[in-house]
C-alpha positions, 0 to 999 in steps of 0.5 A, spaced: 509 596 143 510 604 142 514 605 136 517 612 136 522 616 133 527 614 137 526 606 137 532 602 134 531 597 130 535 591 129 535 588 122 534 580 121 536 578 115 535 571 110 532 568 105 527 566 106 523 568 113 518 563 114 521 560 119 524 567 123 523 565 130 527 571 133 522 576 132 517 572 138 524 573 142 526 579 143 520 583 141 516 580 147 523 582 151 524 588 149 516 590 150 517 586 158 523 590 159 521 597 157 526 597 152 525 602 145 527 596 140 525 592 135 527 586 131 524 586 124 525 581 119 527 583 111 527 577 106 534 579 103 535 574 096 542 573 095 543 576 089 541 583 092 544 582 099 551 585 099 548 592 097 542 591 102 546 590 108 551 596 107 545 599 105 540 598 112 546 601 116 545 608 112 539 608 117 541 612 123 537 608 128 538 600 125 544 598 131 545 591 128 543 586 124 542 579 126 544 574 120 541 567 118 541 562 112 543 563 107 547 569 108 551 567 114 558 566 108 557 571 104 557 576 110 565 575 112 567 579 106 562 584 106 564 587 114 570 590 115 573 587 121 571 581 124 572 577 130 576 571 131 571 566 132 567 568 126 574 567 122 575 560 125 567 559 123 568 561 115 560 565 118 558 571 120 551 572 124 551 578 128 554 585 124 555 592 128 557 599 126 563 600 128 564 607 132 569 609 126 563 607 121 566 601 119 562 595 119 563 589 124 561 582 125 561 575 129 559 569 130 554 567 136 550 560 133 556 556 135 557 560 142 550 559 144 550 551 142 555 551 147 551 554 152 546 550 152 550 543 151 553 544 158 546 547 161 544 541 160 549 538 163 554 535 158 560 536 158 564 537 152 572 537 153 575 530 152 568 528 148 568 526 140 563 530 137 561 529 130 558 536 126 553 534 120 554 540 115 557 545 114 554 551 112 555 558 117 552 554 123 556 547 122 563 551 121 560 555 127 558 549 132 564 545 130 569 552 132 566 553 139 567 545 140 573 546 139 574 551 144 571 548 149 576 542 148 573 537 145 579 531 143 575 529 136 571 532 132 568 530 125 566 534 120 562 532 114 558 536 108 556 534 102 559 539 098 568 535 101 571 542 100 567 546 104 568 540 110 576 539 108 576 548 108 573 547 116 577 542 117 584 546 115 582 551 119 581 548 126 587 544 125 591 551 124 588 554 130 587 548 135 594 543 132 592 537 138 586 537 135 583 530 131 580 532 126 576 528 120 572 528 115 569 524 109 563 521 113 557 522 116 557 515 120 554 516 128 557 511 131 562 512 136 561 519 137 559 522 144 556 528 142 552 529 134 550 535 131 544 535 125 548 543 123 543 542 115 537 544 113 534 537 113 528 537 118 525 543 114 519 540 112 516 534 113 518 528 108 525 531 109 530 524 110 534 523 116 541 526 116 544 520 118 543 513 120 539 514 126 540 506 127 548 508 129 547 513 135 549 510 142 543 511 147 547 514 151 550 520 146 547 528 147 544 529 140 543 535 138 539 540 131 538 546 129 533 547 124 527 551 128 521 549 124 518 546 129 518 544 137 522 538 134 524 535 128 523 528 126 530 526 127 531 528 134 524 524 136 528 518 133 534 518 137 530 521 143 525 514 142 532 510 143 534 515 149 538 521 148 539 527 151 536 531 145 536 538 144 532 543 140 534 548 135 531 553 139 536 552 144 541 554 142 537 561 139 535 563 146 543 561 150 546 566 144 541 571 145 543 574 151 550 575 147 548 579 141 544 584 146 550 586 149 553 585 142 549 591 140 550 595 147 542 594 149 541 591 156 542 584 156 537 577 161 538 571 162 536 565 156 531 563 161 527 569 162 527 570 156 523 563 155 518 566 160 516 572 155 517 568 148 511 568 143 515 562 140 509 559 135 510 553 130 
């Protein structure tokens, strides 16, 4: 890529960044479409985000941030307006400055899981869908299903308060929605969700009873360490329909470019340029 003076820089901050995938997207975009931008990894600890995140935006050519584990909570009381999504998620994966200075955040993980759900096929409104963790990217699928209809959702996480908090925020925003919580138990639930970090590495455990998904349920990780993780080549062995972490990364893409005033493609051309490396 030609970086200049002029280039702009799009911040992906997390901790750690190992298993970065963005960077192999938008950059191969951006050198295809002869766009003056790049996404650059930095490895933020928490203990030093808050002042790191204000501080990238003192830089006049960083025109985002992209936002990833562990940062994607903690980021809703740092920006100073945030969108109504990111509100109901209790997470925030995408901050902006605002014309008036002042920083901006929303929340596309979930909006992207969605996307590709219906791409391939399957149709969420009247389904049960159960979402297994609730951390920035569990609380954010688990807010776009319910705006996509879904008539029962599950939510469950190890730590109770954080599923109990999600659970009250989707009840005050979608009331005719059931919602519950407390178990991680597959069984008769149309669409299934793995929203934890479990499939990282390679002796991790299953996030749930693989033994209890229908067949005939869509399934769906988010973990993006490899082409797929150990739990989706069981349940796709049974045969679901399966979808891999990295679909929903390119579906929300397209949404951050236009997020970031930057000119937008398809999830599709995307994968044609993509350096994805495992």
């Amino acid at each position: 890529m030609n970086i200049n003076g002029s280039t702009k820089v799009i911040a992906h901050i997390g901790y750690p960044t190992q298993t970065f995938k963005s960077p192999m997207i938008y950059n191969p975009y951006f050198e295809a479409a002869g766009i003056n931008a790049l996404v650059v990894p930095f490895s933020s600890q928490a203990t030093v985000y808050p002042e790191f995140l204000r501080s990238i935006f003192s830089c006049g050519n960083v025109i985002g941030a992209l936002i990833t584990m562990p940062h994607k909570v903690t980021t809703i009381g740092l920006v100073e307006r945030l969108s109504p999504t990111a509100q109901i998620a209790g997470s925030c994966n995408a901050v902006r400055l605002g014309a008036d200075g002042k920083l901006e955040g929303d929340m596309f993980d979930g909006e992207g899981f969605v996307r590709s759900v219906r791409r391939k096929g399957f149709t969420p409104q009247g389904k049960a869908a159960l979402v297994v963790g609730c951390g920035g990217v569990g609380c954010a699928i688990a807010a776009s299903l319910a705006e996509a209809g879904v008539a029962r959702l599950a939510v469950c996480d190890l730590n109770a308060a954080s599923a109990e908090a999600l659970a009250g925020r989707l009840k005050n925003h979608y009331p005719d929605l059931i919602v519950e919580t407390g178990s991680n138990d597959p069984d008769g639930f149309d669409l299934v969700v793995n929203a934890t970090p479990l499939g990282m590495y390679e002796h991790d455990p299953m996030p749930m009873n693989v033994a209890r998904i229908s067949p005939q349920a869509y399934v769906g990780d988010v973990v993006l360490q490899g082409e797929t993780t150990a739990f989706l080549a069981a349940v796709k062995a049974k045969g679901c329909t399966v979808q891999v972490g990295t679909d929903m990364l390119f579906e929300q893409i397209p949404v951050y470019l236009e997020y970031f005033g930057l000119p937008t493609t398809t999830a599709e051309h995307l994968r044609q340029v993509a350096k994805i490396q495992y």
